[in-house]
N, C-alpha and C positions, 0 to 999 in steps of 0.2 A: 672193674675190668679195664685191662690197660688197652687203649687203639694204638697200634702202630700208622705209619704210613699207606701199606695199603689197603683198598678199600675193602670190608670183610674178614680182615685178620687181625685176630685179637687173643692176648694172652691174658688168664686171671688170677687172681690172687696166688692159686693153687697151682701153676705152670701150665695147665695144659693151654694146648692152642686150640682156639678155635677158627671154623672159615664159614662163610656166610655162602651158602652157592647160587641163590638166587634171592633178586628185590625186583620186586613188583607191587604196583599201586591196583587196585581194584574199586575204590572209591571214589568218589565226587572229587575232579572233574575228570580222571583220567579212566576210569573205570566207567562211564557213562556215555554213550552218541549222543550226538549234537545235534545233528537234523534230521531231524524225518523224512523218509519214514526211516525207524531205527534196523540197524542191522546188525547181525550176531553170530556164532559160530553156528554148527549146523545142529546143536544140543541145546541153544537159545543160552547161550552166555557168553559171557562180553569174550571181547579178542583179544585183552591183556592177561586171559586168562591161561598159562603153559599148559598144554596140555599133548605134549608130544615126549620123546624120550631126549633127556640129554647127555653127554659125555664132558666129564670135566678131566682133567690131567694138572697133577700138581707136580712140583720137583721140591724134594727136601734133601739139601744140602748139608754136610757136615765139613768139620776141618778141623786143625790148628790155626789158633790166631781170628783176628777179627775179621769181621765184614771186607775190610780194605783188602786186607790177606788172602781172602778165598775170591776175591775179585769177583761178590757174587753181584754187582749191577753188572758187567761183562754175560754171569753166567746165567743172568736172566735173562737177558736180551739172547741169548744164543737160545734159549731154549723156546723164547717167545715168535721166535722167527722160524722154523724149518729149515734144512737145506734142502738149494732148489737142484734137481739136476735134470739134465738130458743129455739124450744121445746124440755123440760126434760120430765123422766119419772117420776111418780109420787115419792113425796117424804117424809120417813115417819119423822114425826113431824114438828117444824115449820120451814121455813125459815129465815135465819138473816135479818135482815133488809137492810144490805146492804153487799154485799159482792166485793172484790176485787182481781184479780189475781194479781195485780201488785200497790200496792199502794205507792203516792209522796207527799207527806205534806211538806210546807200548797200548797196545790193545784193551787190556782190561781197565789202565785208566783212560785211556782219551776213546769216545763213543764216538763215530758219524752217523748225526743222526736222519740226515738228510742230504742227495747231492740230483741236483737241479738244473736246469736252463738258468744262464742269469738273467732277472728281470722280474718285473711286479704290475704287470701294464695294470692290473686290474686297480693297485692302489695308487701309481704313478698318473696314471688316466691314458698312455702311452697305446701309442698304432706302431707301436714296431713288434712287430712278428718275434718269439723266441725261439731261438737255433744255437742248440748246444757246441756247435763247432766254435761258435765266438761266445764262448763264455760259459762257464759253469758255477755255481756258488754251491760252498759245503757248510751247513753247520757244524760243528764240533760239541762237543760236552764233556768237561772233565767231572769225572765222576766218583773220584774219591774225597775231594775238598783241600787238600794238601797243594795243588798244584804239579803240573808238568810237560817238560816240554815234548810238543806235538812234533811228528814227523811223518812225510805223505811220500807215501812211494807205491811201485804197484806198475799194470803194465797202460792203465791211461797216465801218460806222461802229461805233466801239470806247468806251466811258464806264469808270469807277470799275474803271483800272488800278490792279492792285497786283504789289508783286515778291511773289512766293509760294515754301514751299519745295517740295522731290522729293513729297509727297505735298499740294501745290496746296492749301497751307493759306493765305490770303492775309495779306502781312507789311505794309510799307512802300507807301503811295500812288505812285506814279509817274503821269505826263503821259505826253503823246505821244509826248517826246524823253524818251530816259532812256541815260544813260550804260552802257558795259559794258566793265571790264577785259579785257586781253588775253586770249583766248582763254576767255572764260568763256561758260559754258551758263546762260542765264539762263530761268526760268519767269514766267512773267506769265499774271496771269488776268484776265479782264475783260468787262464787261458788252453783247454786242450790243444798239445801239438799233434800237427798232421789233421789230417780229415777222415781219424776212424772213428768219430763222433758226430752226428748229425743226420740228416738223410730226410727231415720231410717234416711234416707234424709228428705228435708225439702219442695222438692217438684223434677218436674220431673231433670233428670242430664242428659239426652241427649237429642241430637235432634230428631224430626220425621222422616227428610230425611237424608236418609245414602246412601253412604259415605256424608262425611261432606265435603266441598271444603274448601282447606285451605286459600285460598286469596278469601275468603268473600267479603272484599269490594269491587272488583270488581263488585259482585254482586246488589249492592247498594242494602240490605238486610235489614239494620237498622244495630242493634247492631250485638257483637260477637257473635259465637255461644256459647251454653251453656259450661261453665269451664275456656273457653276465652284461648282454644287449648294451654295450659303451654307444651307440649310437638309435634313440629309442622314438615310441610316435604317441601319441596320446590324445583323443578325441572328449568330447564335453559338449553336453552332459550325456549321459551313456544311457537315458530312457527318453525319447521325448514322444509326444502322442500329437496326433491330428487328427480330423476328418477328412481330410482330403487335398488339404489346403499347403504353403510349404513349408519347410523347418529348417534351420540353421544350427548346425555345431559350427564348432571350436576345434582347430587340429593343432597342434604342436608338435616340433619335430626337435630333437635335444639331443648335443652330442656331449661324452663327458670327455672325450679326448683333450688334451691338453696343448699335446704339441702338434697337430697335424689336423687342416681343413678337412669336410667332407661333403660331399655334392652326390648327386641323384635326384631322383625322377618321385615324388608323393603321386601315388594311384588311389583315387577315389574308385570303392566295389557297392557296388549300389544296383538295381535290378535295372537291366537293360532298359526298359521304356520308362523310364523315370528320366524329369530332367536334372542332369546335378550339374554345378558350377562352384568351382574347375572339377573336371576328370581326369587332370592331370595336373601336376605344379612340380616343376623343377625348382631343387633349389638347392642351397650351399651353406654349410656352416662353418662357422672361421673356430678355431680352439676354442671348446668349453661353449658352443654358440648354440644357440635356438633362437627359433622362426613358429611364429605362428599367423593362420592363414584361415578364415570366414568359408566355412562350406555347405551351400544351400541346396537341397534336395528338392522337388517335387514330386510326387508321388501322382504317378499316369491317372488320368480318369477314370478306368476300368478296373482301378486297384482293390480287389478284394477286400474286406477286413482281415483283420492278421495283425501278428506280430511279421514285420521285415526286419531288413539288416544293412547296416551301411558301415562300410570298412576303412579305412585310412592304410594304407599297404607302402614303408617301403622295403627296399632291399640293401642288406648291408654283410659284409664279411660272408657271404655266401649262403644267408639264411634271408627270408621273407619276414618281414616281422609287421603287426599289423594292430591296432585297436579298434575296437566295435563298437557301434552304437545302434541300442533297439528303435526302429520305429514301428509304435502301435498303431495303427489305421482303422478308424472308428472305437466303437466303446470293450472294453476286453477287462470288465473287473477280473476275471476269474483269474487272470493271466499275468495281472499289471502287481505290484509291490504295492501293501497299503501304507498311506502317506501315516505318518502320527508313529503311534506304538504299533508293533509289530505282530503279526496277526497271533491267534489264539495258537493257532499248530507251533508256532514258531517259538511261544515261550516253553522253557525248560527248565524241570525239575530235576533230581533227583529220584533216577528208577522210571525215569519216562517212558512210555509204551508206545508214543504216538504210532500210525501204522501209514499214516500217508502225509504225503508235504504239499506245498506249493507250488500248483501245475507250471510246468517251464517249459514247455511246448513240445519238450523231448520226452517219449514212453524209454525205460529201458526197462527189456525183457533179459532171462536166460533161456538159449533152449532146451538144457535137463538143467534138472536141480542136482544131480549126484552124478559124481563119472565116475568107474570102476576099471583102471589100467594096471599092468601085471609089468613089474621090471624090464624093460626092453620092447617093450612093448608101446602101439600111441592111440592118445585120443585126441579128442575136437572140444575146448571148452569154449562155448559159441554163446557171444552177446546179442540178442536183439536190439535193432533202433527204428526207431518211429519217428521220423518228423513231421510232427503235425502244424508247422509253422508253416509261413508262406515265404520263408526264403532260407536258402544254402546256409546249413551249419558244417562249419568246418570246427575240428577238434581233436580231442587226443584221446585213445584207452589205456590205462594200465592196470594191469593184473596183478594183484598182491595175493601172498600167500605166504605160510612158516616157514621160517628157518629151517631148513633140511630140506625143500621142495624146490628150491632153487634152479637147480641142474635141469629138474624137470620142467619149466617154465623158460626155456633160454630165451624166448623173444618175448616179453610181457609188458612191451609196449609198441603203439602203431598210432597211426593218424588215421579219421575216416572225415568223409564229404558226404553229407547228405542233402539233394536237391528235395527244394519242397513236397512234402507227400512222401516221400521216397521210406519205403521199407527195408532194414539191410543187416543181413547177418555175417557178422564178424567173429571170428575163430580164431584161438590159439590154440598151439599144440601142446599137448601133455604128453614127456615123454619121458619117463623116470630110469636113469639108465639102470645098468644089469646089477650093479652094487647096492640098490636105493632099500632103505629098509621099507619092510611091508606098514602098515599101521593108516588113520582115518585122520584126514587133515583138511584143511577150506583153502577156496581161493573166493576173492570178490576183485570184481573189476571196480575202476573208478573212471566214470565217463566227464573228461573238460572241456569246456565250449563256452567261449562270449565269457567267460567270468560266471559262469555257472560251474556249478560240482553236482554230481550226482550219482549215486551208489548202487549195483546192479545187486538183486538178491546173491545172496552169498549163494556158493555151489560146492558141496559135500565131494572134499575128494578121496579117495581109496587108493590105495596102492595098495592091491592084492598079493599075497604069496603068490 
């Protein structure tokens, strides 16, 4: 069988074609949960497993002449894209016949494949805000291999072109026409005229749940948080135990900015009648700088046993961001991580059943196991939380659910604050608009806090005729 280039299309010996419509792993490790206790769809089978309706849409092209000739990378990309419209207000006199905010001639060979703010703070390390009014960078693609020259026109008017490299440092002047080697990816940056470009951010720049936790990934969250934390805090060691006596972390405070000082205020969060020193430390990082700083707790005389909490908090770009550190008070095996090899629940096979994990001082409940909502129609899918710790967890919910449930779920993430003891039922809505097909689908929350992850029973959803 011959593979072409894309992935699932294959011609063989005998001409026909074939297409692959779906891959999926079901086996070790992708096909199995990792921590206990294990969770599953509502049928008791893994979650990589499809089990909903899908729609595929191909386009097959015919012509004279070859690939180049029928201009079909142009005619994929036009089909892989939609056109977007919306409604204008009326307009007086006629319309052009065709208008374009960003126009690339000749169309079918030169592709833009992208057009941007210029700037790369995240790889630069850079504190300069991006604002498309000063600057925009376009990638280009020639896309037949042959070569040719590119031209930008269109009603955003383009000035003080330059060819730029991968991090849109700008090199050599170019015009409006500018040549481009077979098959090359070319960067251009360049100046929009006038100021009908720009206007604010570009979209939201912080997170929902605040404080932010600085080691995310423990969280197994997906990506960074928003800004991708260039100025960050980090405490050590992040378990320590006592009886009563006092304890000392380690705080660090680290900027990756390069070109630009930063200063603020470190807030030690610790339980009011404890003594801690400092509870506050100002301080200043010069480009690329970090500061680290001796932080001693004492834990009140009347301190229950318990797991507590002690926080490192600063604030930067408009988000709170913060790392934790457990204190256990008095003896707590049940509660505490065993030292050595890792406890029995915790090893994993292959088709593992385990049904419970390692108490982490958070219960999470659901309040129904199955919600049954009708197109247009809403319901309440509601988390239980329990803290049976002896101090404030702050953290984040998100709600995961299939492909196609999407719409119904617009808000599937929030922040909660639980004060010790504290019981608390948190609720998203389910609301599957008028269009949404009928058929039996899950959602499971995923509860993150202190660098714990933990998994609420899955909940059985319906979307009724």
């Amino acid at each position: 069988m011959i593979t072409y280039g894309l992935p699932g299309f294959a011609v063989d010996p005998t001409g026909a074609l074939h297409l692959s419509l779906l891959r999926s792993c079901t086996g070790w490790p992708s096909g199995v949960w990792i921590d206990p206790p294990r969770r599953t769809v509502p049928d008791g089978s893994s979650f990589q497993l499809q089990r909903w309706t899908h729609d595929f849409t191909y386009s097959l092209v015919s012509g004279l002449g070859d690939w180049r000739a029928l201009g079909l990378s142009a005619q994929g990309q036009e089909f892989n894209h939609e056109l977007l419209t919306r409604v204008v207000p009326a307009h007086d006199g006629p319309l052009p016949a065709t208008q374009s905010w960003l126009r690339v001639e000749p169309a079918r060979e030169v592709r833009l494949s992208s057009l941007k703010p210029t700037g790369n703070p995240i790889a630069s390390g850079s504190a300069a805000a991006l604002d498309p009014a000063a600057g925009v960078t376009l990638r280009l693609v020639e896309s037949t291999g042959l070569g040719r020259t590119a031209r930008l026109g269109g009603a955003l008017e383009l000035g003080g072109l330059h060819r730029a490299d991968l991090l849109e440092r700008a090199q050599d002047t170019v015009g409006a026409e500018f040549a481009l080697a077979g098959a090359q990816v070319a960067t251009v940056t360049a100046v929009p005229a006038g100021a009908a470009v720009g206007g604010g951010p570009l979209g939201p720049v912080a997170e929902i749940a605040q404080p932010v936790y600085a080691r995310y990934w423990l969280h197994n969250r997906g990506p960074a948080p928003m800004g991708y934390l260039p100025v960050s805090v980090g405490v050590s060691p992040g378990l320590l135990t006592t009886s009563g006596g006092s304890v000392e972390l380690s705080a660090v405070l680290s900027s990756h900015l390069r070109d630009a000082a930063v200063e603020g205020t470190a807030e030690v969060i610790a339980p009011e009648d404890w003594a801690v020193s400092p509870r506050r430390r100002p301080y200043r990082l010069g480009p690329a700088g970090e500061v680290r700083f001796p932080v001693t707790v004492t834990p009140a005389a009347d301190t229950p046993p318990g797991l507590h909490f002690v926080a490192v908090r600063i604030e930067y770009a408009g988000q709170m961001i913060e790392d934790v550190a457990t204190v256990a008070v008095g003896e707590l095996p049940e509660l505490l991580p065993t030292a050595g090899e890792p406890p029995a629940e915790w090893e994993q096979t292959k088709g593992t059943t385990a049904t419970t994990g390692r108490d982490t001082g958070l219960s999470v409940e659901v309040a129904a196991s199955s919600l049954r909502v009708a197109p247009g129609e809403r319901a309440r899918h509601e988390v239980v939380l329990t803290n049976r710790t002896r101090g404030e967890i702050r953290g984040e919910l998100q709600t995961i659910s299939p492909w196609g449930t999407w719409e119904a779920l617009s808000t599937p993430v929030c922040g909660f604050l639980l004060a010790p003891g504290e019981r608390q039922t948190i609720g998203f809505d389910v609301a599957p608009p008028l269009d949404a097909d009928p058929g039996s689908y899950w959602a499971v929350t995923k509860v993150m806090w202190f660098g714990r992850c933990q998994y609420a029973p899955t909940v059985e959803l319906v979307v009724a005729p």
